[in-house]
Jmol script that loads the backbone (N, CA, C; Angstrom):
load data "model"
ATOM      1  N   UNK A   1     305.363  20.861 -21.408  1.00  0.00           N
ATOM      2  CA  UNK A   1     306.457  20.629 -20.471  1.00  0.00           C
ATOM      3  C   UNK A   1     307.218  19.374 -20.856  1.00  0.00           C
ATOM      4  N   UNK A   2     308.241  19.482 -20.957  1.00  0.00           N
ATOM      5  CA  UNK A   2     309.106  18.442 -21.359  1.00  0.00           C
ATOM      6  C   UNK A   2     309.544  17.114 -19.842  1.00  0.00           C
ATOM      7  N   UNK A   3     309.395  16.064 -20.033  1.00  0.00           N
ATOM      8  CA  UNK A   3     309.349  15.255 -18.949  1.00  0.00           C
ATOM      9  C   UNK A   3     308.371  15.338 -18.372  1.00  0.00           C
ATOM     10  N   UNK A   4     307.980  14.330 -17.253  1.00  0.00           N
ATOM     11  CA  UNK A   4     307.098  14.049 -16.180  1.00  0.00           C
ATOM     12  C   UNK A   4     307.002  15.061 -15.161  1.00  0.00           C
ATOM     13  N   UNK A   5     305.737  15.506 -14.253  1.00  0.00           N
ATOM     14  CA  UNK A   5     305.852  15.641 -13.038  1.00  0.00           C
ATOM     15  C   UNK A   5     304.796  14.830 -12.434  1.00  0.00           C
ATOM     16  N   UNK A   6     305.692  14.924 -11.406  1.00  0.00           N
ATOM     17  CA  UNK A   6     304.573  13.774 -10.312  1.00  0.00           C
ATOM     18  C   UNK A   6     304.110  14.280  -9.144  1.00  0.00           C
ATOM     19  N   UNK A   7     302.986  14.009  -9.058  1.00  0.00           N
ATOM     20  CA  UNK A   7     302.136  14.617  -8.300  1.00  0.00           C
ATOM     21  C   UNK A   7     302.326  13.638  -6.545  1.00  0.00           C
ATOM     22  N   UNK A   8     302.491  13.928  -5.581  1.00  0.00           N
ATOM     23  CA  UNK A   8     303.489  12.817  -4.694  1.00  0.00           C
ATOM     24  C   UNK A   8     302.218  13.419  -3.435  1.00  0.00           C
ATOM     25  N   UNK A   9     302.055  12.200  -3.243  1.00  0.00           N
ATOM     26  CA  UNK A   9     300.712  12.339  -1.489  1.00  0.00           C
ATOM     27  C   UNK A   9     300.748  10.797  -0.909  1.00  0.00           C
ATOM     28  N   UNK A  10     300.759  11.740   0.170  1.00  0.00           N
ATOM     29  CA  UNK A  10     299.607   9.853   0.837  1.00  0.00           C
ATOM     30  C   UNK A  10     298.212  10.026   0.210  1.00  0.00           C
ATOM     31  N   UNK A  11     297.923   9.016   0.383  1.00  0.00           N
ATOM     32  CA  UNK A  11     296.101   8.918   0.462  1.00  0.00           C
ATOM     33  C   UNK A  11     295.398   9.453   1.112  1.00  0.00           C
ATOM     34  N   UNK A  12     294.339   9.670  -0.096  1.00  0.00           N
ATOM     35  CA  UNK A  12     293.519  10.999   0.984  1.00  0.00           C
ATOM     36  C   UNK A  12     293.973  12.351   0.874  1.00  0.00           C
ATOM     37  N   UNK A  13     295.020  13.027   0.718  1.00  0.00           N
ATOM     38  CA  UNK A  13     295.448  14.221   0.986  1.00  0.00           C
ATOM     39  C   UNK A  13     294.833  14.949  -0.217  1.00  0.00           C
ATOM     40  N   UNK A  14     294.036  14.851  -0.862  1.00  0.00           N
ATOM     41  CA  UNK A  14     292.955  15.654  -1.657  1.00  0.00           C
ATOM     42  C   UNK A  14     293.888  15.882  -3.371  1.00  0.00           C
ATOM     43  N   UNK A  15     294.877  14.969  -3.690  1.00  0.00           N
ATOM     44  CA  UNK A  15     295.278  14.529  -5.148  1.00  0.00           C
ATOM     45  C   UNK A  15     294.002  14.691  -6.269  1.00  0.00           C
ATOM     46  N   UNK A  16     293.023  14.099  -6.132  1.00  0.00           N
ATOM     47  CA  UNK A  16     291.622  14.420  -7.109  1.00  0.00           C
ATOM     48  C   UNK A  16     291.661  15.226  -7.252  1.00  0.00           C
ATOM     49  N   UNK A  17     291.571  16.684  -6.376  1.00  0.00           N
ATOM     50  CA  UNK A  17     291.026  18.043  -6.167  1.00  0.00           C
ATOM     51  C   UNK A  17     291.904  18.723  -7.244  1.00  0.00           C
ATOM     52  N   UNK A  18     293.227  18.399  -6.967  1.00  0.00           N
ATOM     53  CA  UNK A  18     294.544  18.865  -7.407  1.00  0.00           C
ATOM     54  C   UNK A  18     294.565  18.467  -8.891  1.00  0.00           C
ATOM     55  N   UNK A  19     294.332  17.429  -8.984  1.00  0.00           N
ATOM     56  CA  UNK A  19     294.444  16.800 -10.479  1.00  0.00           C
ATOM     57  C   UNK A  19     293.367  17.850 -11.638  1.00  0.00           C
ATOM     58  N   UNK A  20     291.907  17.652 -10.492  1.00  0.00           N
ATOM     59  CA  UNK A  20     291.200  17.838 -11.550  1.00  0.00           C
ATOM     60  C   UNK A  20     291.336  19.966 -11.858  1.00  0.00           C
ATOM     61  N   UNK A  21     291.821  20.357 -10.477  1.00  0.00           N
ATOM     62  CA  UNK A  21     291.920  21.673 -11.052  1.00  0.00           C
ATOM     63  C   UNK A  21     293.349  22.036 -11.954  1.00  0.00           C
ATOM     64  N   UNK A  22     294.782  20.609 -11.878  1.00  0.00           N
ATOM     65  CA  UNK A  22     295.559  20.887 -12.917  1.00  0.00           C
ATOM     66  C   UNK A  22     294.842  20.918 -14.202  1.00  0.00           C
ATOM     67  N   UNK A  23     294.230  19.579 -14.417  1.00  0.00           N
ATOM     68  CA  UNK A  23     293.678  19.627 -15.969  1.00  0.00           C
ATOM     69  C   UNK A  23     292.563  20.614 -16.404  1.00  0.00           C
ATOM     70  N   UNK A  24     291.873  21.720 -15.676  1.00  0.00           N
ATOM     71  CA  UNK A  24     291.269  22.881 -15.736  1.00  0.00           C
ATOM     72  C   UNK A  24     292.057  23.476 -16.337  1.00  0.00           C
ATOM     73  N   UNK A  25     292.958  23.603 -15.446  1.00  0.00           N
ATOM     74  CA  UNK A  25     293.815  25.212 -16.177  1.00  0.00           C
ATOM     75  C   UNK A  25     294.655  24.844 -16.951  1.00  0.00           C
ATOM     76  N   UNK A  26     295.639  23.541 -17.319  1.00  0.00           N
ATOM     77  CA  UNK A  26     296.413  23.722 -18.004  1.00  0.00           C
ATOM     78  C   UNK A  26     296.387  23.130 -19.404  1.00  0.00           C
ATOM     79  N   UNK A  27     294.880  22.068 -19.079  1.00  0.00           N
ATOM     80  CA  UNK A  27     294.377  21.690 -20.629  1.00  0.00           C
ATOM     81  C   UNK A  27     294.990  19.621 -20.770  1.00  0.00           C
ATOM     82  N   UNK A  28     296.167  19.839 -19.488  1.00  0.00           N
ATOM     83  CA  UNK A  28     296.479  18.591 -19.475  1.00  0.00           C
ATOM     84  C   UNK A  28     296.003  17.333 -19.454  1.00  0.00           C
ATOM     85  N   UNK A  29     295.838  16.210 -19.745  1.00  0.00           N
ATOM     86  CA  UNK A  29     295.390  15.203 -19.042  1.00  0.00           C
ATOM     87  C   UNK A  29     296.411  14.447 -17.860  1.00  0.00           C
ATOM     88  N   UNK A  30     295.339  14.127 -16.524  1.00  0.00           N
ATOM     89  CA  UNK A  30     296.844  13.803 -15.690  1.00  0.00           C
ATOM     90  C   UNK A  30     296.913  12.627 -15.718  1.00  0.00           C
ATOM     91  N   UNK A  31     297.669  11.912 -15.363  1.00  0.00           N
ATOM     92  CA  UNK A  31     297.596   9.987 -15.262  1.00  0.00           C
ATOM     93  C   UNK A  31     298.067   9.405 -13.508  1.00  0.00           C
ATOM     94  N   UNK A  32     297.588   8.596 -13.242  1.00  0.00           N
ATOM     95  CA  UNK A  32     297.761   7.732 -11.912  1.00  0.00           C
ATOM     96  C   UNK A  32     298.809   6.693 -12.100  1.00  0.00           C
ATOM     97  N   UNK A  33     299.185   6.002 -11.047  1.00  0.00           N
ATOM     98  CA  UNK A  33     300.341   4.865 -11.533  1.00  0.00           C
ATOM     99  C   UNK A  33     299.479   3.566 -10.532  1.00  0.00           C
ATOM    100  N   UNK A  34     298.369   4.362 -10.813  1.00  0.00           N
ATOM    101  CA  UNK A  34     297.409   3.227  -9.942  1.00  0.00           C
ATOM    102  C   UNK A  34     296.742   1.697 -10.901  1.00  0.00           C
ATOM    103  N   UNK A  35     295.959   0.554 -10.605  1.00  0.00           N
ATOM    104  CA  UNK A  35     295.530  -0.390 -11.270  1.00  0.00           C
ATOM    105  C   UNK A  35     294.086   0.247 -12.345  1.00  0.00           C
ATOM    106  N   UNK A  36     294.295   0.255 -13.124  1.00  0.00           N
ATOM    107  CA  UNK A  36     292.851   1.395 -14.040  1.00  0.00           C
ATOM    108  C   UNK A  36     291.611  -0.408 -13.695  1.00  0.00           C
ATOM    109  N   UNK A  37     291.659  -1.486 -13.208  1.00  0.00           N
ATOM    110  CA  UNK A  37     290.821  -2.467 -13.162  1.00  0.00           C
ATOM    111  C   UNK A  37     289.947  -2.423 -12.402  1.00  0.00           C
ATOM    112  N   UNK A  38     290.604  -1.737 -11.111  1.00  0.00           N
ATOM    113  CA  UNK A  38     290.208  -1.543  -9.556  1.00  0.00           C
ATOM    114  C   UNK A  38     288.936  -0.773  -9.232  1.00  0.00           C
ATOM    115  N   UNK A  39     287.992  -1.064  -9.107  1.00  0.00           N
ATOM    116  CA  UNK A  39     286.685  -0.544  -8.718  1.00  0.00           C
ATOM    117  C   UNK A  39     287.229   0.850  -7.866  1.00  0.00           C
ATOM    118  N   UNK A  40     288.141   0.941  -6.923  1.00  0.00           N
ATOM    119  CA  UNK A  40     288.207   1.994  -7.069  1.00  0.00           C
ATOM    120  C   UNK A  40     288.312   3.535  -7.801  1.00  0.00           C
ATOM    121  N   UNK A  41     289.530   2.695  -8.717  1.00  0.00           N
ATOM    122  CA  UNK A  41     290.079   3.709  -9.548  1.00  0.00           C
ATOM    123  C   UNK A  41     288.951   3.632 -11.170  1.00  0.00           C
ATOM    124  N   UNK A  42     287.919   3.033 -11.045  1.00  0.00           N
ATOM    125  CA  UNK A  42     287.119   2.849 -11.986  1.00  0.00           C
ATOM    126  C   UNK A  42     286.274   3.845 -11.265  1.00  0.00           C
ATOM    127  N   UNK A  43     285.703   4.066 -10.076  1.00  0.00           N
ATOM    128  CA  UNK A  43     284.770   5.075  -9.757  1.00  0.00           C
ATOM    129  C   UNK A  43     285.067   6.456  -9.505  1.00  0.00           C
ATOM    130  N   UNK A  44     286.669   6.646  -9.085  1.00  0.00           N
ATOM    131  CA  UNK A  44     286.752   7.756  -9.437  1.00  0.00           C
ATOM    132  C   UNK A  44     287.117   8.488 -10.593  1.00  0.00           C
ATOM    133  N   UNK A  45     287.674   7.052 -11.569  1.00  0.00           N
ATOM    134  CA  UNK A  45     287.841   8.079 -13.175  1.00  0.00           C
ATOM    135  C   UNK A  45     285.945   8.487 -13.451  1.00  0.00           C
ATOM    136  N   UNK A  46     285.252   7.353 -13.376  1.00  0.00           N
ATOM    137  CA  UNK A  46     283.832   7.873 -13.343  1.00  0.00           C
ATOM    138  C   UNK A  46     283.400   9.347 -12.924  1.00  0.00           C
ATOM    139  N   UNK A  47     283.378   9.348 -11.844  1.00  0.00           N
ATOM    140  CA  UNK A  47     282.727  10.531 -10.854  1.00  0.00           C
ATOM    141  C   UNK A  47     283.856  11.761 -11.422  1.00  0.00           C
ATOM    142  N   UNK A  48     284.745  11.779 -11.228  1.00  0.00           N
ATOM    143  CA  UNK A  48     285.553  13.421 -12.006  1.00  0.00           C
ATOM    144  C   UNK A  48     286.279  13.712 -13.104  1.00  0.00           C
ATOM    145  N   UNK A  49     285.955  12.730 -14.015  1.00  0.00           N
ATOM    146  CA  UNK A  49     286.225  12.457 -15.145  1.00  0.00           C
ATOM    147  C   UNK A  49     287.514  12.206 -15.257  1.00  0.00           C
ATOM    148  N   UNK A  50     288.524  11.560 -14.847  1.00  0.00           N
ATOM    149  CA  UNK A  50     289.990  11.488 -14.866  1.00  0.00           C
ATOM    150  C   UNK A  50     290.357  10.499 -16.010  1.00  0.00           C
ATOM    151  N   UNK A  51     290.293  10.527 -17.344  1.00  0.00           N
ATOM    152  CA  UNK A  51     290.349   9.990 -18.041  1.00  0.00           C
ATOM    153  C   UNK A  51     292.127   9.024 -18.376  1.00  0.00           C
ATOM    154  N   UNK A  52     292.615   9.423 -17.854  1.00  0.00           N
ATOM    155  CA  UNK A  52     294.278   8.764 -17.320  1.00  0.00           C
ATOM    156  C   UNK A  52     294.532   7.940 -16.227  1.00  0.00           C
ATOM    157  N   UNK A  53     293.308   7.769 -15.386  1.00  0.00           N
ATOM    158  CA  UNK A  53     293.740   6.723 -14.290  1.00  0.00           C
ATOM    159  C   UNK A  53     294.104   5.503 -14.540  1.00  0.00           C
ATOM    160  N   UNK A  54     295.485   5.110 -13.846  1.00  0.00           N
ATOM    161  CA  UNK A  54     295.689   4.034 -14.782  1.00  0.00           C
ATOM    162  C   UNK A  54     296.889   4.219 -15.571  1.00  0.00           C
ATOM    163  N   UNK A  55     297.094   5.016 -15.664  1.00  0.00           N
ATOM    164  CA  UNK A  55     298.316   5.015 -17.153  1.00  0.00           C
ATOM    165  C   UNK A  55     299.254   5.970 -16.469  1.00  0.00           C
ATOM    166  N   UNK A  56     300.566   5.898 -17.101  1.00  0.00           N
ATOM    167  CA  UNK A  56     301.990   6.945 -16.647  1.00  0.00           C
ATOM    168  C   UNK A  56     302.155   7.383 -17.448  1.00  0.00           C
ATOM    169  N   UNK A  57     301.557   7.758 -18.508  1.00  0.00           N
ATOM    170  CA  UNK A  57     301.934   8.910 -19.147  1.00  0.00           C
ATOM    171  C   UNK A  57     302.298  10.736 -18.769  1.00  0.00           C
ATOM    172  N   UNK A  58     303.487  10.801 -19.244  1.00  0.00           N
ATOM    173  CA  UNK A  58     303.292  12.579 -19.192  1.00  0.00           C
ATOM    174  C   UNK A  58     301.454  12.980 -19.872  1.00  0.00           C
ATOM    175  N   UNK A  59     302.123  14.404 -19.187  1.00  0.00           N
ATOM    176  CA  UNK A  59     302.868  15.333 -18.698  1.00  0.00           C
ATOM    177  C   UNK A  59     303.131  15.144 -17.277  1.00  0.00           C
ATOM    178  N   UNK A  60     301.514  14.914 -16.394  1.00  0.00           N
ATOM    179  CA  UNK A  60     301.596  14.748 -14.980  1.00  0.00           C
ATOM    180  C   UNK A  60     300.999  13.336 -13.916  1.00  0.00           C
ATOM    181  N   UNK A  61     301.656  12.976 -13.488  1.00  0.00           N
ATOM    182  CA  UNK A  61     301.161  11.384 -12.935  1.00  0.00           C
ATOM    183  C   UNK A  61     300.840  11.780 -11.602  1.00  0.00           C
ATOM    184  N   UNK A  62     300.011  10.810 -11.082  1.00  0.00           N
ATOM    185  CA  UNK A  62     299.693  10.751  -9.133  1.00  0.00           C
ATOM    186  C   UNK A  62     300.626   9.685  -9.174  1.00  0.00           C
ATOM    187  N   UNK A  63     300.927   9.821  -7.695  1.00  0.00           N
ATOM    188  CA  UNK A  63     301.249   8.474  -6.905  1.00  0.00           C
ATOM    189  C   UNK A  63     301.092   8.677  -5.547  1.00  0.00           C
ATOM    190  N   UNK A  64     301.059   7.331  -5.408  1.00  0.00           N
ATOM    191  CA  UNK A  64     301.216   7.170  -3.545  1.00  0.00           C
ATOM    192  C   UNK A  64     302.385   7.139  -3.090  1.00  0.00           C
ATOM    193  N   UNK A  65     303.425   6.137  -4.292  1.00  0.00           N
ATOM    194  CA  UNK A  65     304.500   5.551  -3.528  1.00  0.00           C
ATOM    195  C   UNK A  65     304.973   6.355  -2.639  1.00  0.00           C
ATOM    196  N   UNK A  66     305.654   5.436  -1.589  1.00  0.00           N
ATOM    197  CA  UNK A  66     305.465   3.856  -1.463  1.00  0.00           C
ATOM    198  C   UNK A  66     304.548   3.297  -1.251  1.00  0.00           C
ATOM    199  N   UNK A  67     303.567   3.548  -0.931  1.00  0.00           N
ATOM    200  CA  UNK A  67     302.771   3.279  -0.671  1.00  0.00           C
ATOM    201  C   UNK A  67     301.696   1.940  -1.164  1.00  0.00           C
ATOM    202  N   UNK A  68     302.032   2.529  -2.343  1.00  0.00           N
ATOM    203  CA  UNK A  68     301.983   1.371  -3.812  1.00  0.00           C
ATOM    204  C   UNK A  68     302.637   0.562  -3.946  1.00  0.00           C
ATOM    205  N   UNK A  69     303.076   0.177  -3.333  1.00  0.00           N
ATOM    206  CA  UNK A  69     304.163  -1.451  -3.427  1.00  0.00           C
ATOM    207  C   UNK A  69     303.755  -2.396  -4.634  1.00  0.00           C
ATOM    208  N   UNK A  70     304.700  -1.979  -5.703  1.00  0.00           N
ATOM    209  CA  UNK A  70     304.627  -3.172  -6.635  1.00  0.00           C
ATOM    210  C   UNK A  70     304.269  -2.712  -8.308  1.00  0.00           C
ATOM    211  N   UNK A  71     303.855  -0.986  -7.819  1.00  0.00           N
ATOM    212  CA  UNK A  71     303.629  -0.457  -9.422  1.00  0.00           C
ATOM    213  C   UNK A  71     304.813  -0.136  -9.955  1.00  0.00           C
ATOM    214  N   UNK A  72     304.827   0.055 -11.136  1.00  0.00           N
ATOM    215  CA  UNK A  72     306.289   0.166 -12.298  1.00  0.00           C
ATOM    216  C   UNK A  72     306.484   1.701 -11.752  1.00  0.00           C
ATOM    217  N   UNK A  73     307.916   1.404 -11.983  1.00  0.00           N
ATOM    218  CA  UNK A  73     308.778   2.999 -11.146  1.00  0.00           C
ATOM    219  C   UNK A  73     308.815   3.518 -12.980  1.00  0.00           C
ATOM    220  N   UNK A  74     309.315   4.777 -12.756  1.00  0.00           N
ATOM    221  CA  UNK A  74     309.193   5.751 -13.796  1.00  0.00           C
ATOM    222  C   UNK A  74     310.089   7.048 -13.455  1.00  0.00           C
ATOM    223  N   UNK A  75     311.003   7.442 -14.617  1.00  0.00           N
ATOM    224  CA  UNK A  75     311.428   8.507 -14.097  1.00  0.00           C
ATOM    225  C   UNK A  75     310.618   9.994 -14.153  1.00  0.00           C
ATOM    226  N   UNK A  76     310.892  10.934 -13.685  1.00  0.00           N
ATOM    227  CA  UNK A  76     310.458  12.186 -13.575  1.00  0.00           C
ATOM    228  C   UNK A  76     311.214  13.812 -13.355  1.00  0.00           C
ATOM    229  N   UNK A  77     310.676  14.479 -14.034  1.00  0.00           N
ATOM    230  CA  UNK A  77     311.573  15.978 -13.964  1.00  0.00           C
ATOM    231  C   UNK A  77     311.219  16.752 -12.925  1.00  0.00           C
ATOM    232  N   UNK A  78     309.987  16.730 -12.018  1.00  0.00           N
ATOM    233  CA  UNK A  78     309.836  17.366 -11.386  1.00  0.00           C
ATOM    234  C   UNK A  78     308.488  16.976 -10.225  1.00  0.00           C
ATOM    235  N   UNK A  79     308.630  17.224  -9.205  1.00  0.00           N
ATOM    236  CA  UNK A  79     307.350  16.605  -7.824  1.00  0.00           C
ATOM    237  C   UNK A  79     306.652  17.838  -7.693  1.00  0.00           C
ATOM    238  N   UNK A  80     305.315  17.440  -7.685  1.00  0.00           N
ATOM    239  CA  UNK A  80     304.728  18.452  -6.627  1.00  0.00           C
ATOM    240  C   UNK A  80     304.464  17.627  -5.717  1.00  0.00           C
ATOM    241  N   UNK A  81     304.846  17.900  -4.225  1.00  0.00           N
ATOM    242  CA  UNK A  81     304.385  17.343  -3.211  1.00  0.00           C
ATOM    243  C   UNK A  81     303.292  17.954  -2.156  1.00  0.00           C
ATOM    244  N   UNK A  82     301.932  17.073  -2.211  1.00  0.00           N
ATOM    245  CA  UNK A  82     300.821  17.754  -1.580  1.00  0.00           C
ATOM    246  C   UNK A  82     300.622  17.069  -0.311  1.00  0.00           C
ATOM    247  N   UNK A  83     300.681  17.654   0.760  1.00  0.00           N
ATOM    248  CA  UNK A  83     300.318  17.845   1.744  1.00  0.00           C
ATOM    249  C   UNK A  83     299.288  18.273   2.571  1.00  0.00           C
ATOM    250  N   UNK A  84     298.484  16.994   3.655  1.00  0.00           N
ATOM    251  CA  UNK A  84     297.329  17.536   4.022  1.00  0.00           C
ATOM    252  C   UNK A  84     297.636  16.945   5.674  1.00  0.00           C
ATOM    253  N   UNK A  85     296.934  18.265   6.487  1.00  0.00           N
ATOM    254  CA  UNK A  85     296.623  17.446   8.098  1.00  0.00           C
ATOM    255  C   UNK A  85     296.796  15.852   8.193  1.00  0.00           C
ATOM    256  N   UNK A  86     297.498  15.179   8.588  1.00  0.00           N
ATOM    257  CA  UNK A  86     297.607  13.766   8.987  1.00  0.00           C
ATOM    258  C   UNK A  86     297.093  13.224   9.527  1.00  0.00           C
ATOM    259  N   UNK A  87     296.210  13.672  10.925  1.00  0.00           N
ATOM    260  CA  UNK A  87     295.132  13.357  11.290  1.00  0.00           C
ATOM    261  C   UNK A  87     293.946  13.175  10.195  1.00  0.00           C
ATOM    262  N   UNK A  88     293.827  14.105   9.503  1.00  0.00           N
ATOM    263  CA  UNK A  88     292.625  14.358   8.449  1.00  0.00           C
ATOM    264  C   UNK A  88     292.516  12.944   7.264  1.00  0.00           C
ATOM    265  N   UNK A  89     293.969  12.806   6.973  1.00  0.00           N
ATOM    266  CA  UNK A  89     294.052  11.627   5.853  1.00  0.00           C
ATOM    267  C   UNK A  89     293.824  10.339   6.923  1.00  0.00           C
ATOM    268  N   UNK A  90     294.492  10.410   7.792  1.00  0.00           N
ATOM    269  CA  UNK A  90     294.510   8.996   8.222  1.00  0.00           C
ATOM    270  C   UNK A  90     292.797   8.382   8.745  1.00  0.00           C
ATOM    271  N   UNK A  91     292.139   9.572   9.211  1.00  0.00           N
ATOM    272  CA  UNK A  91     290.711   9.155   9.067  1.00  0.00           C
ATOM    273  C   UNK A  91     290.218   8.549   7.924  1.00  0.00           C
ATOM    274  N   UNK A  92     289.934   9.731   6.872  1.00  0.00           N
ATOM    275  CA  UNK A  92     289.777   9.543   5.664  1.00  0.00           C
ATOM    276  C   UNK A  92     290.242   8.305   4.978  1.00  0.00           C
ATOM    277  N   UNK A  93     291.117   8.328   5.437  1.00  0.00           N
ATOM    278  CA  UNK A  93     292.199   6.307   4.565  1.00  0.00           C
ATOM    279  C   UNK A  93     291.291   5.096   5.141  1.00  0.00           C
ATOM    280  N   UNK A  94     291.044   5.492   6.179  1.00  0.00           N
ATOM    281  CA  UNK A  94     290.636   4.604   7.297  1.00  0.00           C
ATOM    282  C   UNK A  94     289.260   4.398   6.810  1.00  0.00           C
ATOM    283  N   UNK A  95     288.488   5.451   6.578  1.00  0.00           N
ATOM    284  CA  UNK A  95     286.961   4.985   5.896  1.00  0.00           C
ATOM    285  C   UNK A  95     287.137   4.445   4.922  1.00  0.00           C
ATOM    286  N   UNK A  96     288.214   5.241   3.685  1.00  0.00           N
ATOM    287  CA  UNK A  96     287.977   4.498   2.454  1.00  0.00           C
ATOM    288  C   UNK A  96     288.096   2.953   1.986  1.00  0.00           C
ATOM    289  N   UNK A  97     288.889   2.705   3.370  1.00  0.00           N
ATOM    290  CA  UNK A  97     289.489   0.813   3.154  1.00  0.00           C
ATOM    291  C   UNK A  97     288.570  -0.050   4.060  1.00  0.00           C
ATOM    292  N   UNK A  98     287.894   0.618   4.953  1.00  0.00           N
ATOM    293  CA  UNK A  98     286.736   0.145   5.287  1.00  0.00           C
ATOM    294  C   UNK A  98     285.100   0.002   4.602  1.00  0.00           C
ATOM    295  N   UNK A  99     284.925   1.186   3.668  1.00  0.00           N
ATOM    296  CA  UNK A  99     283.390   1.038   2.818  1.00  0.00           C
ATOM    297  C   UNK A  99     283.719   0.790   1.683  1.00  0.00           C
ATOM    298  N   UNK A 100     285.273   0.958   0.982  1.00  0.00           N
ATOM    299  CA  UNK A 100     285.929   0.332  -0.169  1.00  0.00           C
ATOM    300  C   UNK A 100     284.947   1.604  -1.160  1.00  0.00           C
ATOM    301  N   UNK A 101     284.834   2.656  -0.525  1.00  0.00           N
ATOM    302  CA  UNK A 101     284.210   3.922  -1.919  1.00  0.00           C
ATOM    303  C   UNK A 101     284.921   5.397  -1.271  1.00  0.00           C
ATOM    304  N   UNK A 102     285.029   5.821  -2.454  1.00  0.00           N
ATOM    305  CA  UNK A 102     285.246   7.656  -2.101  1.00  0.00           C
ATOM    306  C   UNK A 102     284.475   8.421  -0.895  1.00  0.00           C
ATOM    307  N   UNK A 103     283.683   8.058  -1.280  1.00  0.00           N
ATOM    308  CA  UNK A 103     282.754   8.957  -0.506  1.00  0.00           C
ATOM    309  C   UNK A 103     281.908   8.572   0.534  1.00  0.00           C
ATOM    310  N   UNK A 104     281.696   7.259   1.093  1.00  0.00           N
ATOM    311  CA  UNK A 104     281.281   6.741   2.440  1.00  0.00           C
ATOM    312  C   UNK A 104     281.763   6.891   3.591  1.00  0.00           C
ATOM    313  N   UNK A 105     281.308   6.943   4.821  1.00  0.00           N
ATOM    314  CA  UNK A 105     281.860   6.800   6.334  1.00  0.00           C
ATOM    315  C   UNK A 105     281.014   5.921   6.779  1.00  0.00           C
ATOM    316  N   UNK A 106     282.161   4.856   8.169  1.00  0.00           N
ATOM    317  CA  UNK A 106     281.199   4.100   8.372  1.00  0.00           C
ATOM    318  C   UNK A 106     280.913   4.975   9.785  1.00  0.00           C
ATOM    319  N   UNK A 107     279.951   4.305  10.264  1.00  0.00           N
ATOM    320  CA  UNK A 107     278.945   5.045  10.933  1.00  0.00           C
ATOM    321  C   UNK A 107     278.908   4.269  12.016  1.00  0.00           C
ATOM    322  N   UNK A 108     278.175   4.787  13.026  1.00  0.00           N
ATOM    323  CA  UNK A 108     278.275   4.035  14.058  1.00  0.00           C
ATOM    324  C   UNK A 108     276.825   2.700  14.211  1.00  0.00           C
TER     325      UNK A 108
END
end "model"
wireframe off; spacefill off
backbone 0.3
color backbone group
């Protein structure tokens, strides 16, 4: 595919899922426009192998923006925009910036 597409969510709205079944089928590697330093984005290139977190390279990038305040803008040919329950992410956001991991809840 010639140019970028960008993969466009809030947080949380299940982007991993998406990523890792783009690079299934289409052979791609995808890239994030996230910090590749960040213990976050270090545990989830870990755990699902996302070997592009971190980098803007084509073919296909994540982002949050805006969300991301402050990462390098980039142009692009085309969005997929993923969408999830809002209730559902905003929980989900809400644990992850509280146990600072993928996969924790805090608990009562």
């Amino acid at each position: 595919l010639p140019g970028r597409t960008v993969l466009a969510s809030y947080p949380r709205s299940g982007n991993t899922l998406v990523r890792s079944l783009l690079e299934s089928v289409t052979g791609f590697v995808t890239s994030s426009d996230t910090r590749a330093d960040r213990p976050l984005s270090i545990a989830l290139a870990d755990r699902h192998g996302l070997v592009g977190e971190g980098r803007t390279v084509p073919p296909i990038c994540k982002t949050h923006w805006p969300e991301r305040v402050g990462c390098t803008s980039y142009d692009a040919s085309r969005v997929i925009v993923l969408v999830r329950n809002p209730w559902d992410c905003i929980d989900s956001y809400w644990h992850l910036n509280l146990t600072n991991t993928h996969t924790e809840k805090v608990t009562d």
